[in-house]
Each structure stands twice: as C-alpha cells, then as structure tokens.
N, C-alpha and C positions, 0 to 999 in steps of 0.2 A: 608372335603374341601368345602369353600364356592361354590353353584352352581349359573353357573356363564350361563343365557342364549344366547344361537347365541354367544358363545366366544368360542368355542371350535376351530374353522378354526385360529383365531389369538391366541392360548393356542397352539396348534400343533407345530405351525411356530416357536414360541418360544421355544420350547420344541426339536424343531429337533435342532434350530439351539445351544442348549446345549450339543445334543447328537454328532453333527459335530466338536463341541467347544474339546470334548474330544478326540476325533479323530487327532486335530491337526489341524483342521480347523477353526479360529475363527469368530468372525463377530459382524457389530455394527445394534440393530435395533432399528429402529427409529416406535414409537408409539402416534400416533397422534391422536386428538379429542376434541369436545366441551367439555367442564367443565360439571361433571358430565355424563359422557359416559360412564367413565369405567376402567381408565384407569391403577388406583392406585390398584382396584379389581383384576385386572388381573395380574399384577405384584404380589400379595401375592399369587392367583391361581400358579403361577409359581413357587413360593417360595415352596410351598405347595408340590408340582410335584417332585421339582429336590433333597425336602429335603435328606441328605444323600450322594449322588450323586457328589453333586455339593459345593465350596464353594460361601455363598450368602450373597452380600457385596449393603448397601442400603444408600446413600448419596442424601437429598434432597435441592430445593433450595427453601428461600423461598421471599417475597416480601416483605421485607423490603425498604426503604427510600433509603436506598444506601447500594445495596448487600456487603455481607462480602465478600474480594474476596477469590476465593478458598474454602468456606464454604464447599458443598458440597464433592468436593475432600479429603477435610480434615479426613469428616467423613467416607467417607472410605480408608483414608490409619488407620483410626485408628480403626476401624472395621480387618481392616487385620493383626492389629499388631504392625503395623510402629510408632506409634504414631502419633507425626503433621510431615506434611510436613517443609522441609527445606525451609525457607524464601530465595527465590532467583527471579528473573526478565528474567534468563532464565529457558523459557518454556520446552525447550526440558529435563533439567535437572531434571526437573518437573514430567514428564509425562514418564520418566525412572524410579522413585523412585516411581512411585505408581504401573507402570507394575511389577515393582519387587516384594512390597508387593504384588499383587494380587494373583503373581505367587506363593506365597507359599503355596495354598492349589487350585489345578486344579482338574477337569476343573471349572473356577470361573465363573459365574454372578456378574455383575458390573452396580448397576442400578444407575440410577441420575435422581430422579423425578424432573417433575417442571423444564426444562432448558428453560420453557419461561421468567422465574426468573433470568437466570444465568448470573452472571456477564461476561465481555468478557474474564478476563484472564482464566476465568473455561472452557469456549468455546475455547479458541487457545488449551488449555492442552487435550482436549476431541477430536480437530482436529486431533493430534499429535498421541495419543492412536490407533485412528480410523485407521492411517495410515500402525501401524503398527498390528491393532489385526487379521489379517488375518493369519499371523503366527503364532499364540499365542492360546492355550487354554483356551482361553478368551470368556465370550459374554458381550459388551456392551448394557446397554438398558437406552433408551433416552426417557422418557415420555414427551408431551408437548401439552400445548393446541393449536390446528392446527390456530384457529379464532385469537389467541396473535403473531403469526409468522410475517404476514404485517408489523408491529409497532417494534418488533425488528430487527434491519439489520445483528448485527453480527449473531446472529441465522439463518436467513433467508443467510447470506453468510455461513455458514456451513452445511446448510440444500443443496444449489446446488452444492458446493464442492465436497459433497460428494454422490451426488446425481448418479453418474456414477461408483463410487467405485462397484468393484466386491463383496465386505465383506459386504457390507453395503445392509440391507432388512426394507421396508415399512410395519410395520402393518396400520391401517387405522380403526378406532373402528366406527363402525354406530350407529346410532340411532335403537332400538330395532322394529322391526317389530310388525304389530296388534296382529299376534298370539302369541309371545312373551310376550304382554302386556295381552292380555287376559288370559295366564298360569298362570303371576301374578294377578290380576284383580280378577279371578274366585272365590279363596276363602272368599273372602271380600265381592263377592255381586255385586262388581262393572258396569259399563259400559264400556268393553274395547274399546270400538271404540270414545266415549269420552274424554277416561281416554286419550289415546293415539294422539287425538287432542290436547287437554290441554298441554302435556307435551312432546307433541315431539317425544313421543317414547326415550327422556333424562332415561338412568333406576335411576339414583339417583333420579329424579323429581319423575318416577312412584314408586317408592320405599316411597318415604316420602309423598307422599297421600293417598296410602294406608295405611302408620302408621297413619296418619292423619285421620283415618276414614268416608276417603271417602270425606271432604273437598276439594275440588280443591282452590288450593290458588291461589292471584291474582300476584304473581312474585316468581321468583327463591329465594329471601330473605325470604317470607312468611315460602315457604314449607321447609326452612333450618330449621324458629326458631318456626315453629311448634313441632318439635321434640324435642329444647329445653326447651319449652312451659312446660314440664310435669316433670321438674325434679322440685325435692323441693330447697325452697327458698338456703338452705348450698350447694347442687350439682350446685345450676344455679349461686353462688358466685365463688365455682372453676371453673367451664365454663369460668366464664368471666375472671377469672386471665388467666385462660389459654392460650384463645383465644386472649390477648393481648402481654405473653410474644411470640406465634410463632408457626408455623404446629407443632413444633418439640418439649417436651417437658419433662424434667428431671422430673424426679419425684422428687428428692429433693432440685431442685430449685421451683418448685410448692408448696410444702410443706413449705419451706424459706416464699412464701406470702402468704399464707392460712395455718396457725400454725394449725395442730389437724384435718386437712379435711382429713383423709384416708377412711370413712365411705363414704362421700359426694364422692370421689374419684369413690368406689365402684357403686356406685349410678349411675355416670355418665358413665361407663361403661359398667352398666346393662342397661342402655336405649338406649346405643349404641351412645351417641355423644361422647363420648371418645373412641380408641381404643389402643390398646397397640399395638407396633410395632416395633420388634428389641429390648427391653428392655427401651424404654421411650415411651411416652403417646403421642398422638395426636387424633388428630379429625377425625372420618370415610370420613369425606371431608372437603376440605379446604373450601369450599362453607359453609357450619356450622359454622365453626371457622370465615369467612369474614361476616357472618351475624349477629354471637354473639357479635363480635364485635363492628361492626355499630350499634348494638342497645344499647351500653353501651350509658347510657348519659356523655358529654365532661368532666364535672366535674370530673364522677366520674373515668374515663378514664384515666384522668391525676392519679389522685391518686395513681391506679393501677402498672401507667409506672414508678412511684417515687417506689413502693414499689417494682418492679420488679430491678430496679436499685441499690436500696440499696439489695437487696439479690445476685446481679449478681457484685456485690463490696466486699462483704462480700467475697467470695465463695474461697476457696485456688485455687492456679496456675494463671497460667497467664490470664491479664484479654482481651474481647473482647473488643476492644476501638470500633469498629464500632459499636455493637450493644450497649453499654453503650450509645456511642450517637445517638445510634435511640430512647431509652427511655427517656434520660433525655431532647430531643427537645420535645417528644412526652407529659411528664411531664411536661413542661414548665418550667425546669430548666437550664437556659440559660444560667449562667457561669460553670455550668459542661456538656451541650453540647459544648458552644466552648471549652472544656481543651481536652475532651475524642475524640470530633473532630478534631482537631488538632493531636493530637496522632495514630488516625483512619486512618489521613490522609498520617504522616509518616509510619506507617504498609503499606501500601498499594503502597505506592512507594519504598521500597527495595523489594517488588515481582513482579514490573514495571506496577501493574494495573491504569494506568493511567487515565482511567475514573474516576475510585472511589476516586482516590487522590485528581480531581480537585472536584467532587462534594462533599468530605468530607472538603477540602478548601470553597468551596461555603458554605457549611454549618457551617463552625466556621466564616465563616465573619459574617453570617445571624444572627449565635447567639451573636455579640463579646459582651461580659462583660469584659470591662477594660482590652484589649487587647495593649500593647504599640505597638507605630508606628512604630516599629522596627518588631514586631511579626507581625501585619497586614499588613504592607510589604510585607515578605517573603509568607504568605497567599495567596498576589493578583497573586506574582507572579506563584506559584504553582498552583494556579486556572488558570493562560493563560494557561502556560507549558501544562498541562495536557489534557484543553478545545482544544490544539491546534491539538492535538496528537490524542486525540479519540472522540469527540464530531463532529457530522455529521453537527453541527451547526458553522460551523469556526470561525463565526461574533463572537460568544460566548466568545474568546478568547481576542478580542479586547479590550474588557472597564477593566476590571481589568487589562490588560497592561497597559492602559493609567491612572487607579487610580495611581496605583505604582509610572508612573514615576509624576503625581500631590502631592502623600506624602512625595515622594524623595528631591523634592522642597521645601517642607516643612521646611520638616526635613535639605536642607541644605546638603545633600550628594550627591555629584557630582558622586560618585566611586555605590551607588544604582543607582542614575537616571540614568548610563552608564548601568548596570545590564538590568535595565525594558528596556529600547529605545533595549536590544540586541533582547530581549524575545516578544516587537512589534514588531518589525523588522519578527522576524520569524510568526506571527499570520498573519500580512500583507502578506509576501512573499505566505504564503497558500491559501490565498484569489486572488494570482493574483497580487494584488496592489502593482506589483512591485516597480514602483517608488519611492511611499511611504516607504517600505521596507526597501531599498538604503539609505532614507536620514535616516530615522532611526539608521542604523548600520554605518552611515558616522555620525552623531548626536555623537554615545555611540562613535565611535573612538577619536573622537576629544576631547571628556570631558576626557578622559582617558591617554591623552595623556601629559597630564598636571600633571599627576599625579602618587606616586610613587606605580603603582598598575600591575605589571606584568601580574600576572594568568588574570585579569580582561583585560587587552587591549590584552592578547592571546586572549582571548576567543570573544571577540569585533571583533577582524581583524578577526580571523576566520571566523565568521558569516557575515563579507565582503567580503573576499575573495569569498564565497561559491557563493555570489552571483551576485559578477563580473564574475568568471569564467562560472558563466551556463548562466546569460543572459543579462551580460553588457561589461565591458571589461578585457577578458580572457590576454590581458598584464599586466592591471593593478594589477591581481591577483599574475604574477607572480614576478610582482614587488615587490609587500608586500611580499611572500615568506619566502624570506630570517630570515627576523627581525622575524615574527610572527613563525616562528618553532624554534630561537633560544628565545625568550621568554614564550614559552610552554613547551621547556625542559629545561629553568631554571625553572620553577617554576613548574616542575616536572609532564604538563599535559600530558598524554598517548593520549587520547582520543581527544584531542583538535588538540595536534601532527599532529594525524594520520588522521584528517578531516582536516585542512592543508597543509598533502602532495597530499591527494585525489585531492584537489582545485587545487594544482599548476601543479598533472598529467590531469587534466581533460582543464586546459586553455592550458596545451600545445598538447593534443590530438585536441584542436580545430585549432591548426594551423599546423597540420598535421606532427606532429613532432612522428616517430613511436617511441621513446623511453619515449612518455607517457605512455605506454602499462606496459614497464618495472618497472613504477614510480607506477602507479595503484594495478597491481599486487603484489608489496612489500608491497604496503598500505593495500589489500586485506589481508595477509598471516600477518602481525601486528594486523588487525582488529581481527580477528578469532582467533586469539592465544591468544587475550588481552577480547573474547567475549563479543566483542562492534557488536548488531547486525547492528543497523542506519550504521556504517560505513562500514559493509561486507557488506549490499544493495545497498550504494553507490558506492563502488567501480564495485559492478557488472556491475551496468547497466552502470558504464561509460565506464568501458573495453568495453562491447557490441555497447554503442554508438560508440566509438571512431574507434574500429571496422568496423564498417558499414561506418564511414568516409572513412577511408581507405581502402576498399572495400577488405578486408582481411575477405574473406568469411567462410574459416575455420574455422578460430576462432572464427570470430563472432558464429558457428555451437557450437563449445566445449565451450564456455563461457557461450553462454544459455543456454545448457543444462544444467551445470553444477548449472547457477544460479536459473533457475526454480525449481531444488530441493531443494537447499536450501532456494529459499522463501517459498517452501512448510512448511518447518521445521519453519521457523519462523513465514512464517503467513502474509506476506507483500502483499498482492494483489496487490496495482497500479503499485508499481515496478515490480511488476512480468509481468503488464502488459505492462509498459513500453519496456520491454526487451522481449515482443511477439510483439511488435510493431516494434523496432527496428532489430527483425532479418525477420520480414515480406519487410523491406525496401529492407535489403539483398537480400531475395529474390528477388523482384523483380529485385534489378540490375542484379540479372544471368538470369533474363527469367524465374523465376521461378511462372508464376504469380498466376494459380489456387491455387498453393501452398501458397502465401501469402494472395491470399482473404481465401481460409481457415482461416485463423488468425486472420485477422482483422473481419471476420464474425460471430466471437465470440461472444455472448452476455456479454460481459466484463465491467467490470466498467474501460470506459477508461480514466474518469475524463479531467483533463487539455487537450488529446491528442485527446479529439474525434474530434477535427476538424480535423486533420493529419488523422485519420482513414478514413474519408468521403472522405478527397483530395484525399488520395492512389485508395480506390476505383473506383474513378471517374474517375482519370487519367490512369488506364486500361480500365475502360470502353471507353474512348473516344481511345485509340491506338488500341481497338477491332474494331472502327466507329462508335460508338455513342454521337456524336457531343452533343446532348444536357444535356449529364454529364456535358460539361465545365460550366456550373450554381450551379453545387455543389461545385466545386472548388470557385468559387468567392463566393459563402455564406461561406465556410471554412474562406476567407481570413477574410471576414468581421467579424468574430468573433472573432480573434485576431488584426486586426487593431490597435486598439486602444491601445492594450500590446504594451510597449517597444520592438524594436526589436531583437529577435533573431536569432537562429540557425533554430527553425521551421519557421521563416518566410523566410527569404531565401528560405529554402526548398518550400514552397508554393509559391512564385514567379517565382520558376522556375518552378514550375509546371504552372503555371502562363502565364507564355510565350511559354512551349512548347502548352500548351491550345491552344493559341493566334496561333500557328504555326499549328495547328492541323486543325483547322478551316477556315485558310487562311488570318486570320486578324492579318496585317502588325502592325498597328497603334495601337494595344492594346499591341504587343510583344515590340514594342520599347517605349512607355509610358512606360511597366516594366522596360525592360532594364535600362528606362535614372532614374525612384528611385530608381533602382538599385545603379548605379552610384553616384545617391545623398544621399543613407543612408552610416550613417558613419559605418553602423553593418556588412554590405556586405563583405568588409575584415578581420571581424575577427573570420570567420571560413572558414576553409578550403574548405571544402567538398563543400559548397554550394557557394560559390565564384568560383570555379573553373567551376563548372557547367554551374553558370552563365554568365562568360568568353565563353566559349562556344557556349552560344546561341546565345551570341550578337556577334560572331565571324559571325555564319549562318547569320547573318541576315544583316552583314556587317559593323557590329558596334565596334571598340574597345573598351574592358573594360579589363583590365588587371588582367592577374591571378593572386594568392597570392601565397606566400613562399610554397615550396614544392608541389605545385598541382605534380598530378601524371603526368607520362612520358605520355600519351597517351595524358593528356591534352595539356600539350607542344609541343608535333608533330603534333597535332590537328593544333593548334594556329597557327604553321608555316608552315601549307601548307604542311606538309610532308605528305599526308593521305594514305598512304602505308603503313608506320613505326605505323603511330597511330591506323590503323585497328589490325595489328599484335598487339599491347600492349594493346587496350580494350579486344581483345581473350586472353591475356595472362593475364587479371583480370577480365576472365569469365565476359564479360559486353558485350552480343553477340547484343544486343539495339545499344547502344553506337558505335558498330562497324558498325553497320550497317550505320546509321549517318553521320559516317564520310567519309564513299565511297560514300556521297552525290555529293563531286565535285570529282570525281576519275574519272577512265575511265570506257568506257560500261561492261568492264567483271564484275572491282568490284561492279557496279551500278547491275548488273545480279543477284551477287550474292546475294548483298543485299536485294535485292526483295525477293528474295527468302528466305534467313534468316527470313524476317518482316512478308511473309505467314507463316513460321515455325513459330513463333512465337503469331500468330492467331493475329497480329495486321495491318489488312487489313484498319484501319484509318491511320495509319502510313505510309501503302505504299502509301495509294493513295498522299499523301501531298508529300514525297517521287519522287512519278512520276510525280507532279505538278511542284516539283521545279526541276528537273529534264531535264524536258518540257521546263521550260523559261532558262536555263542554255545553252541550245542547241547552240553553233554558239560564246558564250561568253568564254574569257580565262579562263583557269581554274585559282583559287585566288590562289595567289604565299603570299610569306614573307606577315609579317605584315610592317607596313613602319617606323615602329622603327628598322627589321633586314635589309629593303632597305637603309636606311642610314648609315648603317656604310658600309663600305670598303669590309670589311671581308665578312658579312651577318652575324656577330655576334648577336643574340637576344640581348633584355634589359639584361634578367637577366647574359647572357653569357657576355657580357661588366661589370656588376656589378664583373663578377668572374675570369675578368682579371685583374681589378684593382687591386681585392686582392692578386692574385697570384702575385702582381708586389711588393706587398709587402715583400712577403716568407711567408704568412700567408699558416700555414695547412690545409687541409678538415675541421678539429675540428675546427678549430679559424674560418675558413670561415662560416661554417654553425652557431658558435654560432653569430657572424656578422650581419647575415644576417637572420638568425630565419630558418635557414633551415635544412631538415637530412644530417648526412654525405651521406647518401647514393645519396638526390637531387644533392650534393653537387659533387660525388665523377661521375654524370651522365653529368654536367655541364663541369668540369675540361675537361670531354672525349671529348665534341662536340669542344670544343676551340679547345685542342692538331690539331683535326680532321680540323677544317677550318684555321686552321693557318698552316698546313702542318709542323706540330713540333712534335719530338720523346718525348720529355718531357717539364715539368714546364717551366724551365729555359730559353730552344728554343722560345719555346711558347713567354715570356716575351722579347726577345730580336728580334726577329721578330716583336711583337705588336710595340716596341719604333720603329722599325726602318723603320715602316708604318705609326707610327704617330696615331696608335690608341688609346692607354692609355691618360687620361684625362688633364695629366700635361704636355704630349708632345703637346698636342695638343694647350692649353693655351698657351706652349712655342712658338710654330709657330705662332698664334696669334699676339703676343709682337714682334717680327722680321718680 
C-alpha cells in the first residue's frame, strides 16, 4: 500500500464510515482540497484497505469543453454491471437504477472523482443518492478541489444542501506539515524548510521536486513536466496522445492513435506519468496530464484531436457525440463539430441536462458548416430554451431568441416566428421584463391566429395564459380557457393541457374562488402521473399560494410539507423557496411570527421575492415598536416599483399603509390608499384587495372589497365588529381581530390590548391606544353609506344578490354571475332572508318589490 503521510486521521474516517456502511449505516463523504493535496492518493489508500470487504465502484469527471452529462455515473453503473444508464430527464429514475446496481455487491464504495467537473444533471442524481444512502450499505465519496467550489453554483448548492445531512461527513486534506516534508526531503539531501516554503507543503509539488532532483521549479506546470522531461522521445509521443484524448484512458483507444506504442506505454508507467487504475490508464495527476498538454504545440494539438476522433468513429457501439464534438472543435474540424454537436445536443436533452443542451447548441452554431436555416433555427431556439433554464446568466437567453425570430422573417414563417416570440417571451418573463414578455406571447398569439396551426397557438395561449394569470389579468386568463384546452387536446397536448388548467386554477384562486384548489389539485395528480416535473412545481406552490389567500392554514401546513419533499426529489430550489415564503406569510397571519422569521431568516436564494422577505421582516419589527424598520419597507417597494403590478405589490402596500398607521402618518396611509384605488391590479386579487378594503375602512376611506373577500372582512366593513372579531378567531387571525375591536366597546378594546401584548407587538398597541384616545366621545362608525341608503341596510353586494334572486337564479348561477363562491354566495342569500324578515327566497323577493327595493321597481316608481 502506497504510504500516504498525515493521511492516516482522513484514511480512518473513510474506512469506519465503510465498516458503518456495512452495518446498515450508510453515508456520503465529501473530500476537499487544492490540486495536488492528495486527494486521488487517498481514494486508492482506501481501495487498497477495504480491498475484498467491500465492493469498489470509481466514476470520474473530467474537464471537458461541455461535460458528457452523466459520464461519471455512467461509469459506474457499468463498473456494477448495469451497463449504461437508461436515457431519461427523470432524475429520480436515475438515481434508483444506479442504487440498484450498486446494491448488488454490499457493502459498496461509490467514488466520483473531480465533481468540480460535474455536470449538473450528475450533481441533481448524486443529490438524490445522498438522500437516500443513509439507509443503504452504501459509502458515497465525492472528491473535489475546495479553491474550484466558488465558481461552480450547482456544486457549491449541493455542498450547503447537504451540509446539515446526518449521512453526510467532511474530510478536509491539508497541506503537509515541515516534518512531513522533511521525512520526505531527508533522503534526497534536501532542505525541508525550503522545500516546504516553495511548495506549500502541496505533496504532489514535494513529490515532483524531489524526483526532480532537488530543482525547485518556477510554477506548478514546471514541476508537472519535469517528470515528463525524462521519458524518451516514443513515451513523451503516447504522453501527449494521452494527455489530449482525457484523465481517463482506454488502452485500446490509445493504441487506435499510437499504432505499436505498448513498450512506450511501458515506459511511461515505469516513470510514473501514467498509472493504471481500474483497468484503463491515466495520469498519476490530472496536474501532469493539464501540463502535458499545454505544452503540445497548437499545430500539433490539432492533429492529435483529428486522430483521436477518427479512432473514437472507428470504435464499435454507440458513439459519444459530446466528446466527438469536443475533438473535432478541438481539431478544427468544423462541419463535423457542428453535425456531432448537434447530435450532443439532442443526447442531452432526452436526459433533461439542459445546460449542456444549450451549450452544445452554442457550439454547433459556433461551428455551423452549411447548416440550413431551418436547422439553425431550431439550434437558436434550443440554445434560449436551455440558457433559460440553467444558465445563472438569463441575459444569455435573449439574443438567440431574438436571432430566431430575425431568421423566421427571413425565412417567411409566420408559424417559427410565433415559435421564437413564445421561447422570448419566456427568457423575458425570467428577467422580470414582464412587460416585454406580455407583448411577446400577445405578438406569437396573433401571428398564429391566422393560421391553420393548432398545437402551435395551444402552446402560444398557454404561455399567455400563464402570464395573465400570475401577473396581469387573472380574468383574461380565464377567458382564453376555454378555446386553448380544447385546442391542446385536439392536437393531443398533455403537458400543454395540464399548464392551462394550472393558469385557469391559479387566476381563479386569485379571486378567491375555493374551488381553485380542486382545479390545482386535479392538475397536480395529471402532472405526476404524466411526470411533467415544471407542472407538479407549479401546481404546488399555487395550491400553497392560493392557500395563504385564503387563510386556509391547514393546508397551507400539509401542502408544504408535502411540496418541500418533493422539490427535494426534484431539485427545484426557488419554488421551494417560494413555498417557505408563502407559508411564513401563513404564519404570520396566525401570530405565528418567530416562527416565520425562522423562515425567512434562512440564507435561501430568495431571487424575485427578496423584497417580500425584507417587507415581512420589517413589518414584525415595526408591530414589535421599531418604528425605523418602516425604511426597509419602502426600499422593498422601490424595488419592484417599476414591475408591472401585482399580487406582491398589493401585498406591500398594505404593508404600506399599515407602516403609515404604525407610525402615526395619516398622509402617507391615504396617498397609499387613493393608488390603491387608481391601480387597475388592486382588484384582481383577492387576498390583498380585501386587506386593502380594510385599511381604508380605518382610516375612513371607502374602497370597496372584491368578489368573495372573507366573512370577517364584510362584518368588518359593516360595522358589525362583534360578528367580525368572532370570524378573524375563527380563521385563527388573532392580529386581525384584534383590529377590529378597534371601534368596539372598552371590554373588546381590553381585550384587545391584551391580545397585541400576547402577541409581543407592543408597536401595535400603542397606535391601538392612540386611536383609541382620539375615538373617545366620537360615535362608534356604523354601515358604510352604500348599506345607509338603501331602506332595508342591504350592503352593495347584498342588493347585487336580490336582484339575482329576483330572477330565480340559483347559488350556482349567482356565484358564476357574479365571480363569487357558492359558499359567499350561500352567506349573502342568509343576511337578505335575515333583513328582509323572510322564511325564504320567494318571501324575500316579494317583500323586496313591495318596498320597492329591487332595481326595475324602482325605475318603475320613477316613470309614475
């Protein structure tokens, strides 16, 4: 066994958690360090260790132009037996078919060197593993250079994901101490306190200067190709083939481009730049092999990658199109990098790696040799698609949309140019640039409409739909409805379908209709059976939104749970984090509040919502007494300002105003209030219209609530604040109630105080016992003066729900009427009965004419 010094503490670690592995305990360890540490040493120490014991399964990754996705994994399901993995886009599918191979010989090691290499769909699959090898006779080991982790994000998100896991252990490889450097040092002669300035205490660096004899080289390249310095001119020719086709290296794909080198082969093994490893050849360090390389001259470079190409063409089975197209670009064979790019690029999207799809699309536009505008087309668009989807750069996504829809035009195809205008549409929408977005997917509808192209204007309206209902108008979404799901399932789309019904459950959860929920959830349980992830994400987090509209707190509880695990399995972070955002909301409407800054105090990537996270914070801070939070509120607003408006700004306006209320400033609450009143987006959600309604009630303003606000908001509005305390208690909103005993009498004002200390929001009482103060000697506020004007004291909406009953119109007909639930509907019918002193409907209606309420008696009195 190599002796391996100061590695015996991280050789233990790995070695129990083998002897755990068999026990029935598994675990993933993650081994970190600069290049040249150690790290690769230690992993064959281990091999070395458990040989016999254990089965030992070695998949590396390597740095390629555009990683093979899956490579690593590959080789070891075929290390286990399995041969390749099944080409599929689900992950979890994935990451079941290699536990399974692994499992046939326990307890196993499962190494993956180099995942600062790894593509991302090899990192979702290694998540997935992780999650589950604590069960499992399993030990994962993850080598990786710790200084490369910064620069990759999905790595660095799997490195904190899993940073809390119970399974999951840290080796950490150091740099070798003086007296380790001197044990080596000493027979050579050397200066260890020198040697170990120079090099760090790197053991690869002290390693290759002492073969060097005693040389101190002037860089980490130097001391690589010192050591290939001494092979003969045939050894340093296979070096360089080597070193160009990859870490990892066949021997009779080596042989294919050096016909007759098995001596030379020899040679470079006995000098130690080649070593064998698992049954093919590689380099003692990747560091050797990135050296030998960069000292190839370009000329002859190219040669090499033509001659590695043509043997890797040659070879029986199926071929690599990714790595074909990393030699023949490398070659400078440009109409077979774009053909084998191209092909690279479809491999890679039936396993859903969508990075690699859109930069093997970048790389066949890079290369194109007489590519028809028909193929560079579908190219650009697959370069958005993919840029949009995984590229931390979003902008990236943009100009190949826009080439597309400029060749479309070209070209003269109205039914493409609707295509691109769908695919900017969506690169936009990610940037925010909603607007843009909008006319975009209004652009591709209107060209399409013209035209006899089904699946195409489903798939058009859909991508409109999706984005009326979340941030423009949730009617007009449910307008198009209809047409765009009977044109998806004629032209037989599931997946298009099924993000169509999500649109038209999620614009009518925005006007508080609870049989969205029923609409989502159907769509939820299609998605999942048809394993469409994009649309089980979507449905999640809108059940959970819609949810928290509704202040339907249970569920909000069991749908996040529920969704949290399943974005673990998928891999979805923002929605996941969206839907820790949205039930922090929940929280707080029950008074839950340490419990939701718990949440939001997460170091999360909250993207689009960190202004919403700052709001929430602030807006507890200020109901704790800290007045000078209301400044993070208003830098929240100003961040979305300028966004079209939403459902989150609502929401931040009223935080907005209670701010304004909080602090005593009259003039800043009704400024909100009156854009309130003038944006036309105020009514088209529920939750935050209704709120609104509210405040400007306090503050003695009318603004009228929307279809269905809750019972609590309506008793609120009418002065009934007895009825409305009871109904904010009975949707656990213990805030809310307190609020509304604002103009009650002194016992409910008692107990309210007392509620608003329980609740530790001592800024709230005190505003509370301010206005409380000036209310003293004032009538308490009765009806609004839409319910003083009528006869009866029927409300607006309660005269809206005579009329119809004067019709013989049902709850069902009423409510679809009027956009309301049956249930608002069947709460409205009760208060009429009640003020008209009528046993039922009919009384009701013949009482109303014979008072002259209903709207055509009234016209008729009028005329006479």
């Amino acid at each position: 066994m190599e002796h391996l010094l100061e590695r015996e503490g991280p050789l233990a670690t790995l070695d129990a958690a083998v002897r755990e592995a068999a026990a029935g305990h598994g675990s993933l360890v993650f081994v970190g360090g600069e290049a040249g540490v150690g790290k690769t040493s230690l992993v064959r120490a281990l091999r070395e260790r458990v040989a016999g014991d254990a089965g030992f399964f070695v998949g590396a990754c390597e740095p390629l132009s555009v990683p093979v996705p899956l490579a690593p994994l590959r080789e070891l399901a075929e290390q286990a037996g399995l041969g390749d993995l099944e080409e599929s886009d689900d992950r979890l599918a994935l990451a079941r078919q290699l536990l399974d191979a692994l499992m046939t010989r326990t307890p196993a090691v499962a190494v993956v060197e180099d995942v600062h290499w790894a593509d991302p769909t090899t990192l979702d699959v290694l998540r997935l593993l992780a999650r589950r090898v604590e069960r499992q006779q399993l030990v994962i080991v993850l080598t990786y250079r710790d200084d490369e982790v910064p620069s990759n994000l999905p790595l660095r998100q799997l490195l904190g994901d899993l940073a809390t896991s119970p399974a999951a252990r840290r080796v950490a490889l150091t740099p070798l101490s003086e007296s380790a450097v001197d044990e080596l040092a000493a027979p050579a002669g050397m200066d260890a306190e020198e040697l170990s300035r120079v090099t760090g205490g790197n053991p690869f660096l002290v390693v290759e200067v002492i073969a060097a004899g005693g040389r101190l080289p002037g860089s980490v390249r130097d001391a690589a190709l010192a050591r290939a310095a001494r092979l003969s001119p045939e050894a340093r020719r296979v070096a360089n083939a080597a070193a160009v086709i990859g870490q990892r290296v066949a021997p009779p794909l080596l042989e294919a481009v050096t016909p007759g080198s098995a001596a030379a082969v020899e040679e470079a093994l006995a000098r130690g730049v080649l070593v064998v490893d698992g049954g093919v050849l590689g380099f003692r360090h990747e560091l050797i092999r990135e050296a030998i390389e960069s000292s190839i001259a370009p000329p002859r470079q190219a040669e090499l990658h033509a001659c590695v190409l043509k043997a890797l063409e040659e070879q029986p089975g199926d071929a690599d199109n990714a790595r074909l197209a990393h030699h023949a670009e490398r070659a400078g064979l440009l109409k077979d990098a774009c053909r084998y790019a191209s092909l690279a690029m479809a491999d890679a999207e039936r396993v859903g790696a969508l990075r690699e799809m859109s930069l093997q699309a970048e790389r066949a536009l890079r290369t194109d040799v007489g590519l028809s505008p028909e193929e560079r087309f579908e190219l650009l668009l697959k370069r958005s698609r993919g840029a949009n989807f995984s590229d931390t750069r979003l902008e990236e996504a943009v100009r190949p949309a826009e080439e597309a829809i400029a060749l479309a035009n070209e070209m003269r195809a109205p039914e493409r140019e609707a295509r691109a205008l769908t695919v900017l549409a969506g690169a936009l929408w990610s940037l925010d640039r909603l607007v843009e977005a909008r006319t975009a997917a209004l652009r591709a509808v209107g060209l399409l409409e013209g035209i006899d192209d089904g699946a195409g204007l489903a798939h058009a309206l859909a991508t409109l739909m999706r984005m009326e209902a979340t941030a423009f108008e949730p009617e007009r979404a449910i307008e198009l409805g209809p047409r765009a799901l009977e044109l998806a399932t004629e032209a037989g789309l599931e997946e298009t379908r099924i993000d169509i019904s999500i649109s038209i459950g999620l614009a009518r959860g925005h006007r508080g209709e609870r049989e969205a929920l029923d609409l989502l959830a159907e769509a939820s349980a299609e998605a999942r059976r048809a394993g469409l992830a994009i649309q089980t994400v979507r449905t999640y987090v809108n059940l959970v939104y819609i949810g928290v509209s509704l202040r339907m707190h249970a569920f909000v509880d069991e749908k996040a749970r529920e969704a949290l695990e399943l974005f673990d399995e998928y891999q979805t972070t923002i929605p996941g984090n969206a839907v820790r955002l949205y039930r922090a909301r929940s929280q707080i409407d029950r008074g839950l509040w340490d419990e939701a800054l718990a949440f939001v105090a997460l170091d999360l990537d909250w993207a689009a919502e960190r202004p919403m996270v700052r709001a929430m914070e602030a807006l507890i801070d200020m109901r704790r007494g800290n007045a000078s939070a209301s400044a993070v509120i208003d830098r929240s607003w100003e961040e979305v300002r300028d966004v079209p408006e939403g459902s989150r700004h609502g929401i931040l306006r009223a935080m907005l105003v209670e701010a304004a209320w909080l602090r005593g400033d009259r003039a800043a609450a009704l400024a909100q209030l009156e854009a309130a009143r003038e944006s036309p987006a105020t009514r088209r959600f529920m939750r935050t219209a209704s709120d609104l309604a509210l405040w400007a009630a306090r503050f003695g303003v009318e603004l009228d609530p929307p279809p269905n606000s809750p019972d609590a908001v309506l008793l609120e509005l009418e002065g009934d604040w007895r009825a409305a305390i009871r109904a904010w208690n009975k949707l656990e909103a213990p805030y809310e109630a307190a609020l509304a005993a604002l103009r009650g009498d002194d016992r409910a004002a008692r107990e309210a105080m007392a509620e608003l200390h329980r609740l530790g929001a001592t800024g709230t009482a005190r505003a509370f016992a301010r206005d409380r103060e000036a209310l003293v000697g004032a009538a308490p506020r009765g009806p609004r003066r839409s319910t003083l004007a009528n006869p009866a004291g029927l409300t607006r909406r309660e005269q809206e729900i005579l009329a119809e009953l004067a019709t013989g119109a049902t709850n069902s007909a009423i409510a679809s009427a009027l956009h309301l639930s049956e249930r608002t509907v069947a709460h409205h019918v009760s208060a009429v009965l009640g003020k008209l002193g009528a046993s039922n409907r009919l009384a009701a209606v013949e009482h109303a004419r014979a008072k002259g309420l209903l709207p055509q008696d009234r016209h008729t009195e009028a005329q006479t």
